[in-house]
Each structure stands twice: as structure tokens, then as C-alpha cells.
SEKOL-135985 format. One line per 4 residues: number of its first residue (from 1); for each residue x, y, z of N, C-alpha, C. Coordinates in Angstrom, 3 decimals, always signed. Layout:
BEGIN
NUM = X Y Z X Y Z X Y Z; ...
END
This chain:
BEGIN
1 = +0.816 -1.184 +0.000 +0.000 +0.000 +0.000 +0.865 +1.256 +0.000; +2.143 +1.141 +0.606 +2.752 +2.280 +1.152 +3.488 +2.625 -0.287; +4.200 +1.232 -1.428 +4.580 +1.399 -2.702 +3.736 +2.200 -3.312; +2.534 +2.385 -3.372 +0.879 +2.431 -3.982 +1.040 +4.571 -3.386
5 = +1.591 +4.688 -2.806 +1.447 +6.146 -2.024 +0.254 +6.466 -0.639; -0.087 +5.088 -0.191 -0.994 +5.204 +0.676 -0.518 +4.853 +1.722; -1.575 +4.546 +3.075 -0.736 +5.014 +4.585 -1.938 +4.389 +5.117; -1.586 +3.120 +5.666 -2.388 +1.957 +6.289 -2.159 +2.393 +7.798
9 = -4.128 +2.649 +9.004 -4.272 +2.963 +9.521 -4.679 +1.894 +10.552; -5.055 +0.721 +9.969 -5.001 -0.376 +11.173 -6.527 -1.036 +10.790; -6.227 -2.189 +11.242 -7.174 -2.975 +10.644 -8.295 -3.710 +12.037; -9.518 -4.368 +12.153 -9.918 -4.835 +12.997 -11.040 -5.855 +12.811
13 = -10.799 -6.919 +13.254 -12.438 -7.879 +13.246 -13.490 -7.500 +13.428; -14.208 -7.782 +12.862 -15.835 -7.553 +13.348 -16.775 -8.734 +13.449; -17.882 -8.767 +14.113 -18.814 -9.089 +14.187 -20.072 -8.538 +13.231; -20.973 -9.344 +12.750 -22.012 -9.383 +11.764 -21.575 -9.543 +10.564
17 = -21.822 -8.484 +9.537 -22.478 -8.472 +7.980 -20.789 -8.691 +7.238; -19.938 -7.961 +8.159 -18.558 -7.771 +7.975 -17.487 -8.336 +8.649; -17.087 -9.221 +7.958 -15.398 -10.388 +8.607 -14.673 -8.993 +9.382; -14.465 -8.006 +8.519 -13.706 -7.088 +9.157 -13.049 -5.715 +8.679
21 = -12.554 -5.117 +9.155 -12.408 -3.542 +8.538 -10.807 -3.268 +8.373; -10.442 -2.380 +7.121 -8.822 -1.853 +7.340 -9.317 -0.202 +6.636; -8.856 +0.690 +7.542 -8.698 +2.204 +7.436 -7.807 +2.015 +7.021; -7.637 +2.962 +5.816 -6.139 +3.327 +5.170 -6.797 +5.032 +4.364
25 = -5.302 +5.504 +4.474 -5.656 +7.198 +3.576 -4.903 +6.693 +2.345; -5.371 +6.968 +1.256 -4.618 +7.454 -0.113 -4.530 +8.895 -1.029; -3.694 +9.762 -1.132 -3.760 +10.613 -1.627 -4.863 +11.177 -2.186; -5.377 +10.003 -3.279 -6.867 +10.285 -4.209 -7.431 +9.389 -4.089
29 = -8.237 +9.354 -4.452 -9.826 +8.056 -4.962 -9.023 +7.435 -5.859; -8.230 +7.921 -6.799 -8.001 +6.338 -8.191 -6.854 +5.885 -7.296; -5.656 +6.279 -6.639 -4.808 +5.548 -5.373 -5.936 +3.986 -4.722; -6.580 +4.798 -4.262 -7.547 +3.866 -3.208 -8.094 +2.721 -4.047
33 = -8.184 +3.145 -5.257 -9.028 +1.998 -6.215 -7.876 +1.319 -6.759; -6.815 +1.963 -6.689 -6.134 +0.675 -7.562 -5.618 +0.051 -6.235; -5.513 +0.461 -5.272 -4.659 -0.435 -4.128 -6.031 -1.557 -4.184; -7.239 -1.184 -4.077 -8.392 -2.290 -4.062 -8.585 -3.296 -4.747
37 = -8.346 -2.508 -6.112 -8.265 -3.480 -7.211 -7.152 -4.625 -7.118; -6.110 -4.387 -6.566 -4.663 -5.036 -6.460 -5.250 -6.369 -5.662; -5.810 -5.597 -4.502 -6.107 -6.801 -2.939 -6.994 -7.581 -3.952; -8.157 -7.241 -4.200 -9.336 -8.067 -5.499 -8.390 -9.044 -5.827
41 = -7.684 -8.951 -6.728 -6.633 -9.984 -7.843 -6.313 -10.752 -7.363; -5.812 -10.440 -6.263 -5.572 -11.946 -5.040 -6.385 -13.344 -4.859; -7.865 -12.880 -5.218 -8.739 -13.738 -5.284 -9.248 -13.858 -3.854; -8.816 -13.691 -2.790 -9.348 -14.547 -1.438 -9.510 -13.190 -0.707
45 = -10.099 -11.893 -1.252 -11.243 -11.040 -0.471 -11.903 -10.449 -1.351; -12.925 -9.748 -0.666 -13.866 -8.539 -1.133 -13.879 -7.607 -1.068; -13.760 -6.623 -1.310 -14.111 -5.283 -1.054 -15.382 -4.049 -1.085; -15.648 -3.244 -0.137 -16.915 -2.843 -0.427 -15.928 -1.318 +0.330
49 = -16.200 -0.096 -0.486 -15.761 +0.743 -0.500 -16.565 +1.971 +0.046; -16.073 +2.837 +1.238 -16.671 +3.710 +1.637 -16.188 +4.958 +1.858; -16.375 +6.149 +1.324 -15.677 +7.197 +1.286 -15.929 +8.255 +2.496; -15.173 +8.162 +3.300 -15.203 +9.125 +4.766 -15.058 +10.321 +4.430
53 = -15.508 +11.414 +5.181 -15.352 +12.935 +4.779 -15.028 +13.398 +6.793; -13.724 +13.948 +6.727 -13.561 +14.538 +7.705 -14.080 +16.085 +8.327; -14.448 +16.298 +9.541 -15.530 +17.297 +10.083 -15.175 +18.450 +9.149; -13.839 +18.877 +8.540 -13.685 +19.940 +7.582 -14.453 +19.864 +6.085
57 = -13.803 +18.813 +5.776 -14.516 +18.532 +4.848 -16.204 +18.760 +4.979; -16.594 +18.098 +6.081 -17.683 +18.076 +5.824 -18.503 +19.429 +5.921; -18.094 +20.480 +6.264 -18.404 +21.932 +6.966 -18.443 +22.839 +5.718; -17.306 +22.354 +5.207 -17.021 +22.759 +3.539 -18.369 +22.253 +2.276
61 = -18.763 +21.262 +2.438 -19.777 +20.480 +1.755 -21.228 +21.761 +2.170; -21.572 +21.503 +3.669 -22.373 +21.841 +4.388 -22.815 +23.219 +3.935; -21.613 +24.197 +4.193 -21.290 +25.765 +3.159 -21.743 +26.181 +1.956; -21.413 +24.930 +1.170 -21.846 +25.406 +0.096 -23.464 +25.064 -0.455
65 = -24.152 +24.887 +0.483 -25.845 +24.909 +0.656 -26.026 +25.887 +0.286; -25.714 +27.394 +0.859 -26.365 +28.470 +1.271 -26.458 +28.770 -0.620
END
């Protein structure tokens, strides 16, 4: 991931719908997709992709309502 320009934040088991979770930042969205795409090729996971927006971000989003 770290070859890839991204920065792995730690991973954890879960219980229910989901085996389990790994936070990681990548510079951009196509970073994040090709590191995904990479893990995919492997054959032995899944991926289901969710895009976080931090409280700035999100204030910024929020702003531009008015």
C-alpha cells in the first residue's frame, strides 16, 4: 500500500455483515481503487468501499448549501 502512495491505519475484526475492517488514507480516490483493485486480484477477499469525509470537509460540503 505504502509502494501504492498510501498510509495503512489499522485494521480490525468484526462481528455481523462484515469479517472485518482496514482504514487506510490514499492521496486520491483512483490511489484507493487501484490499491483495491490489487487486494481483489488476489482472489481470497472482497471489497466494499466507503468514502469518509472529515468534520472539515464536511463543513465545507455543508457551506456550500447556502
Amino acid at each position: 500500500m505504502e509502494a501504492a502512495g498510501g498510509h495503512f491505519i489499522g485494521g480490525w475484526w468484526l462481528l455481523g455483515a462484515y469479517d472485518g475492517v482496514v482504514i487506510f488514507e490514499t492521496p486520491d480516490d483512483e490511489t484507493a481503487t487501484r490499491v483495491l483493485l490489487a487486494v481483489g486480484m488476489l482472489g481470497n477477499a472482497r471489497t466494499t468501499t466507503m468514502r469518509a469525509f472529515s468534520e472539515e470537509e464536511m463543513l465545507r460540503i455543508v457551506q456550500g448549501l447556502s
